[in-house]
ZAZATOR-524347 format. One record per residue: residue number from 1; residue in three letters; y, z, x of N, C-alpha, C, CB in turn. Coordinates in pm, whole numbers, plus 50000, padded with zeros to 5 digits. Each point is the difference from the previous one (the first is absolute). Glycine has a CB too. Layout:
BEGIN
<k:NUM r:ALA npy:Y npz:Z npx:X capy:Y capz:Z capx:X cpy:Y cpz:Z cpx:X cbpy:Y cbpz:Z cbpx:X>
...
END
This chain:
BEGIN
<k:1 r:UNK npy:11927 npz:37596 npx:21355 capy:49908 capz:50043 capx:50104 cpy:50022 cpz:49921 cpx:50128 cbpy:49834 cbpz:50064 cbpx:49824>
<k:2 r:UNK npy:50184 npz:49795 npx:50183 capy:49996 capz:49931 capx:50103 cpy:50161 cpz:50061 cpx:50090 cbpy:49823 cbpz:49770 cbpx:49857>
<k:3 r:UNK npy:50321 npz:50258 npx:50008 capy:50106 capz:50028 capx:50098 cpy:49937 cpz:50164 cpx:50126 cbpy:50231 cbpz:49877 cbpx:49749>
<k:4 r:UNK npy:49735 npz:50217 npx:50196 capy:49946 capz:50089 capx:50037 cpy:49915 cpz:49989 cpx:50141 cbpy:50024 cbpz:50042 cbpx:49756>
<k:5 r:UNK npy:49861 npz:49839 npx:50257 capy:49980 capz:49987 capx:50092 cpy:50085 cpz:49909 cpx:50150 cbpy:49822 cbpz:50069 cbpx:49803>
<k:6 r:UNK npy:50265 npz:49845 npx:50076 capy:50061 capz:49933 capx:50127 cpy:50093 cpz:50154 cpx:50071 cbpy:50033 cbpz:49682 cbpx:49871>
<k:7 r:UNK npy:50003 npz:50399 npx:50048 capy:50114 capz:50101 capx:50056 cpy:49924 cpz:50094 cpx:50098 cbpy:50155 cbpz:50001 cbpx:49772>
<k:8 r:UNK npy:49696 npz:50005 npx:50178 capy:49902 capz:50096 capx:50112 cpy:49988 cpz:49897 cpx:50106 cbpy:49837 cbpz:50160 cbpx:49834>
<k:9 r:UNK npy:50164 npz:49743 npx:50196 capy:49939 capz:49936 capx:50093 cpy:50164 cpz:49963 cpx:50118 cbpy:49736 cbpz:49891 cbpx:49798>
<k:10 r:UNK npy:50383 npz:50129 npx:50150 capy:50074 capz:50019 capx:50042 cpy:50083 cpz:50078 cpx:50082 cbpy:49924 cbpz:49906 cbpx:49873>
<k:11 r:UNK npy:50038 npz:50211 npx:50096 capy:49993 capz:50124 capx:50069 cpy:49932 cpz:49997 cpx:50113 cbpy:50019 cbpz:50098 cbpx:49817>
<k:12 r:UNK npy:49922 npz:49899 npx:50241 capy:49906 capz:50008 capx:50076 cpy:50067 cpz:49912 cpx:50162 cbpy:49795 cbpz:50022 cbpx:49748>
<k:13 r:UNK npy:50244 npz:49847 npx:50165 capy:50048 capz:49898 capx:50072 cpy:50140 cpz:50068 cpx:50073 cbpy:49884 cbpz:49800 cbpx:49827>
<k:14 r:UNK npy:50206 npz:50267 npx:50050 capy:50071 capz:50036 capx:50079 cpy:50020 cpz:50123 cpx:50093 cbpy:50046 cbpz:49860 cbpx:49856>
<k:15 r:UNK npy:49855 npz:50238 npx:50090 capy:49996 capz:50111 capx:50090 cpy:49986 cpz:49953 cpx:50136 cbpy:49906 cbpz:50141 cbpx:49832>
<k:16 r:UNK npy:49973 npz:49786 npx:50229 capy:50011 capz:49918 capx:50079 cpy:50095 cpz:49944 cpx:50075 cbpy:49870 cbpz:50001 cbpx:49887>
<k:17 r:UNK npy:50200 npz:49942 npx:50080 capy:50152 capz:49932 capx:50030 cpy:50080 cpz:50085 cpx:50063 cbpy:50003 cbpz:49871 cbpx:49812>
<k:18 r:UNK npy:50022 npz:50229 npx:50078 capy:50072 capz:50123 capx:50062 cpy:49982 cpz:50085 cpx:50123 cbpy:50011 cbpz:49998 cbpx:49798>
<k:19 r:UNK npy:49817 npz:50061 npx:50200 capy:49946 capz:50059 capx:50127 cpy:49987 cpz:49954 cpx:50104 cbpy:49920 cbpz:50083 cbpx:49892>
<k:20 r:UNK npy:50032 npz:49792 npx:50104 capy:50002 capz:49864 capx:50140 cpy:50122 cpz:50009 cpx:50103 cbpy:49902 cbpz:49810 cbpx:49824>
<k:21 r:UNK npy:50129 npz:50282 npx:50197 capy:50148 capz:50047 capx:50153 cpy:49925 cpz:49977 cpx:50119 cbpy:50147 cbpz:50231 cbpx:49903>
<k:22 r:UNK npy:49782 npz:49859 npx:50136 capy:49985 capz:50030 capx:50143 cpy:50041 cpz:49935 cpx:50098 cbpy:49856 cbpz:50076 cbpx:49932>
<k:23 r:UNK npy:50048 npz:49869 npx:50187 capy:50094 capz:49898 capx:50115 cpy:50134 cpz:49946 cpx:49942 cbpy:49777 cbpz:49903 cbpx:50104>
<k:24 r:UNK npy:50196 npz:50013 npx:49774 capy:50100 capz:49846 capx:49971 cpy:50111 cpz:50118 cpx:49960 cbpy:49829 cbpz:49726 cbpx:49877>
<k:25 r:UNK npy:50188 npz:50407 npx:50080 capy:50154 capz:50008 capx:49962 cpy:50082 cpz:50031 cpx:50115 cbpy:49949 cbpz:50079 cbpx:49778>
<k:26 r:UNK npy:49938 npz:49966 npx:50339 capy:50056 capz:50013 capx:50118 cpy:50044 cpz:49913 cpx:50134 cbpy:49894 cbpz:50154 cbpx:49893>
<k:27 r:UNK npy:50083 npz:49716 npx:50080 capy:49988 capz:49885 capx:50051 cpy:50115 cpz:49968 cpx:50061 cbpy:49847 cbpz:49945 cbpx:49855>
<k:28 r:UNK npy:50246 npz:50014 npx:50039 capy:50162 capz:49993 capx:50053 cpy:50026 cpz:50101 cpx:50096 cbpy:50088 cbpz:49922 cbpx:49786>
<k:29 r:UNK npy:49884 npz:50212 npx:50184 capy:50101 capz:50097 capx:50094 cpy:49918 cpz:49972 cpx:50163 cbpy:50075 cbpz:50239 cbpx:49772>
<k:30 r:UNK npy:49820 npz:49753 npx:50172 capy:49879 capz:49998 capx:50146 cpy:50060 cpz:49852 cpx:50100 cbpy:49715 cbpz:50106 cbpx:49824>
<k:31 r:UNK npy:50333 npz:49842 npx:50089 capy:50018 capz:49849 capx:50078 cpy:50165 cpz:50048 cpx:50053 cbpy:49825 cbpz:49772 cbpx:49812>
<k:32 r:UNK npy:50251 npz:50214 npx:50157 capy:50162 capz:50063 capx:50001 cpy:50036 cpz:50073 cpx:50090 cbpy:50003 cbpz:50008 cbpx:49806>
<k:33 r:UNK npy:49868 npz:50164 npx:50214 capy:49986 capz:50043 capx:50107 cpy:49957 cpz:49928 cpx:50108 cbpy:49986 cbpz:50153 cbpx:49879>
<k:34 r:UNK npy:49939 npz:49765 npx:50148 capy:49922 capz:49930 capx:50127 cpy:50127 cpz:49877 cpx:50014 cbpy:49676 cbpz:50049 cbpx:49943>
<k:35 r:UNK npy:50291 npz:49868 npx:49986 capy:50083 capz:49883 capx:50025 cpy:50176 cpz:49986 cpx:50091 cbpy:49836 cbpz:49975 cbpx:49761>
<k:36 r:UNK npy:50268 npz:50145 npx:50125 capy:50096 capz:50017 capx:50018 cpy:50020 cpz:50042 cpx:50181 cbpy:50011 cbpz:50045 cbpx:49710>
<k:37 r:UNK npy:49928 npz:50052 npx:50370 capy:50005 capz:50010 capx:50090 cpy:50008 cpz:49905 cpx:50070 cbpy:49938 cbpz:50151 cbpx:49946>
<k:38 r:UNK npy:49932 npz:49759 npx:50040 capy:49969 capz:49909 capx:50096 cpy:50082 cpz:49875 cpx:49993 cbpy:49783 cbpz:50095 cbpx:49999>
<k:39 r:UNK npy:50264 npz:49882 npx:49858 capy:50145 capz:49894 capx:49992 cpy:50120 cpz:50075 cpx:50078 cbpy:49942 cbpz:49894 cbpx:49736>
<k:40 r:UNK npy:50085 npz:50205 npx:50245 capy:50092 capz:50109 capx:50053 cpy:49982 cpz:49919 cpx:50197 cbpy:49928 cbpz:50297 cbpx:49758>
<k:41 r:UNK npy:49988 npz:49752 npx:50262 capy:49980 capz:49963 capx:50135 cpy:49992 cpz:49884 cpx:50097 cbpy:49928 cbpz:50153 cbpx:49915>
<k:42 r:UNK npy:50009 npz:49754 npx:49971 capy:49987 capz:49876 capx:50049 cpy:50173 cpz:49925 cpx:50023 cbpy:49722 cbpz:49994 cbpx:49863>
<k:43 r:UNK npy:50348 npz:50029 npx:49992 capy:50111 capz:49940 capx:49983 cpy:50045 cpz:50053 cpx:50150 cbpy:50040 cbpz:49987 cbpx:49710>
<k:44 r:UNK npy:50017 npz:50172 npx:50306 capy:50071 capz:50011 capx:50101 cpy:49929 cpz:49913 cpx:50162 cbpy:50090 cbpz:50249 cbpx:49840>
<k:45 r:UNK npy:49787 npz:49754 npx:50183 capy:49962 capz:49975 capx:50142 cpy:50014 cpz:49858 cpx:49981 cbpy:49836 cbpz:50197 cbpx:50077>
<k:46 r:UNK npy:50143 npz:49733 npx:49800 capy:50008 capz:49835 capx:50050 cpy:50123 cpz:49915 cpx:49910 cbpy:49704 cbpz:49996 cbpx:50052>
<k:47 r:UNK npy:50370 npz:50086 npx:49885 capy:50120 capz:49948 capx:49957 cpy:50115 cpz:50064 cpx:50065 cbpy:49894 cbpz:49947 cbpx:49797>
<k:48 r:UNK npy:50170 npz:50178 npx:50159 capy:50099 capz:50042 capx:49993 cpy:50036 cpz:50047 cpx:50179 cbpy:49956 cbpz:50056 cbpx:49701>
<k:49 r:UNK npy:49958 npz:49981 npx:50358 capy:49981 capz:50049 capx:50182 cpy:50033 cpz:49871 cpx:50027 cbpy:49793 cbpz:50189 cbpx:50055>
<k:50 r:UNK npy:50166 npz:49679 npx:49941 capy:49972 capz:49883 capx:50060 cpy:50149 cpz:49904 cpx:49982 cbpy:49709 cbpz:50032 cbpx:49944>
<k:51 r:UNK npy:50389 npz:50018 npx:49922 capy:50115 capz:49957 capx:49980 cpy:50120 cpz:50093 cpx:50075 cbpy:49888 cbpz:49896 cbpx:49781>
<k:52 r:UNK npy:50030 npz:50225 npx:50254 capy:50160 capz:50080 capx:50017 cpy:49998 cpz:49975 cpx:50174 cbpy:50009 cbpz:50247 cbpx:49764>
<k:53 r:UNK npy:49882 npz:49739 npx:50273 capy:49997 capz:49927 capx:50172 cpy:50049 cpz:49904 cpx:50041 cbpy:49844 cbpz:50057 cbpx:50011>
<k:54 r:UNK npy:50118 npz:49852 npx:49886 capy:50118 capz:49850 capx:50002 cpy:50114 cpz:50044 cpx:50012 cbpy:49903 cbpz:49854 cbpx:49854>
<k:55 r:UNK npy:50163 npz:50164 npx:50049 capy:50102 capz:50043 capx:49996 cpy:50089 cpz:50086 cpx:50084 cbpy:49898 cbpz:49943 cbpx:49840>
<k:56 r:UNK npy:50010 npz:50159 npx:50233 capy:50067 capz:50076 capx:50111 cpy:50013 cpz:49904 cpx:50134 cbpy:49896 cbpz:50236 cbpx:49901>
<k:57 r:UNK npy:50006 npz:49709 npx:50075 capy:49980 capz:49906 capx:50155 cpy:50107 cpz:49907 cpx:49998 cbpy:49738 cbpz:49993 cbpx:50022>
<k:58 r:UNK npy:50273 npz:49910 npx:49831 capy:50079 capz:49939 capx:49979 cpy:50164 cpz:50045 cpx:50073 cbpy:49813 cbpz:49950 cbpx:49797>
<k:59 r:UNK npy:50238 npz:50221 npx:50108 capy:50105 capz:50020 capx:50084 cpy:49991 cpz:50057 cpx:50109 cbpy:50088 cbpz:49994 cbpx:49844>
<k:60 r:UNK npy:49779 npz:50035 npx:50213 capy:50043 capz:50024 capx:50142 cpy:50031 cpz:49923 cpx:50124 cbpy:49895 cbpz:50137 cbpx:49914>
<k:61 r:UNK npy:50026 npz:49691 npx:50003 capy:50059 capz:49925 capx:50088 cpy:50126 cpz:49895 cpx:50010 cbpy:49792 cbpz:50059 cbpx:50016>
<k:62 r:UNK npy:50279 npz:50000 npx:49841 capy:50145 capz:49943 capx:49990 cpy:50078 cpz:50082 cpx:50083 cbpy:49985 cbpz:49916 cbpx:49771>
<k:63 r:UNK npy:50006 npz:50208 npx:50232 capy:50082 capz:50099 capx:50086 cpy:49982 cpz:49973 cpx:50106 cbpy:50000 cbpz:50157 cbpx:49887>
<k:64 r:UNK npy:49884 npz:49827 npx:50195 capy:50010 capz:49968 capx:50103 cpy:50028 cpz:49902 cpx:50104 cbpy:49923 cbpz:50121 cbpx:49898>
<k:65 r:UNK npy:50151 npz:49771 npx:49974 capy:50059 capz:49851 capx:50057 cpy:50127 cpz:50003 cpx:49989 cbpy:49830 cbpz:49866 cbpx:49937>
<k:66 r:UNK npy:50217 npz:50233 npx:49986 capy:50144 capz:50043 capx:50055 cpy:50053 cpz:50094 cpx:50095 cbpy:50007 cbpz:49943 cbpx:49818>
END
C-alpha cells in the first residue's frame, strides 16, 4: 500500500515538471533575438569602424610622405 502511494504522489510532481514551459522555454530565443543585434551593432560602431579608420588614416598618411 505505501509503494502505491509513493507512485500516486509522484505523478502529479511530474506532470507538473513537464507542463511548466511557458515564458522560461522561450527565454533563450527572446534573449538571442534582442541581444544578438545589439552586440551585432555595438561591436561594429565601437570596435571594428574604429580599427579600419586607423588603419586607413594610418596608410593615408604613409602615402602621403612619399
Amino acid at each position: 500500500m505505501s509503494e502505491e502511494k509513493k507512485t500516486e504522489a509522484a505523478a502529479p510532481a511530474g506532470e507538473a515538471a513537464a507542463g511548466g514551459g511557458g515564458i522560461k522555454a522561450f527565454l533563450p530565443l527572446i534573449l538571442a533575438v534582442v541581444l544578438m543585434p545589439a552586440i551585432a551593432f555595438g561591436m561594429t560602431k565601437f570596435v571594428i569602424v574604429p580599427q579600419l579608420q586607423k588603419k586607413f588614416r594610418h596608410q593615408r598618411n604613409c602615402r602621403s610622405r612619399w
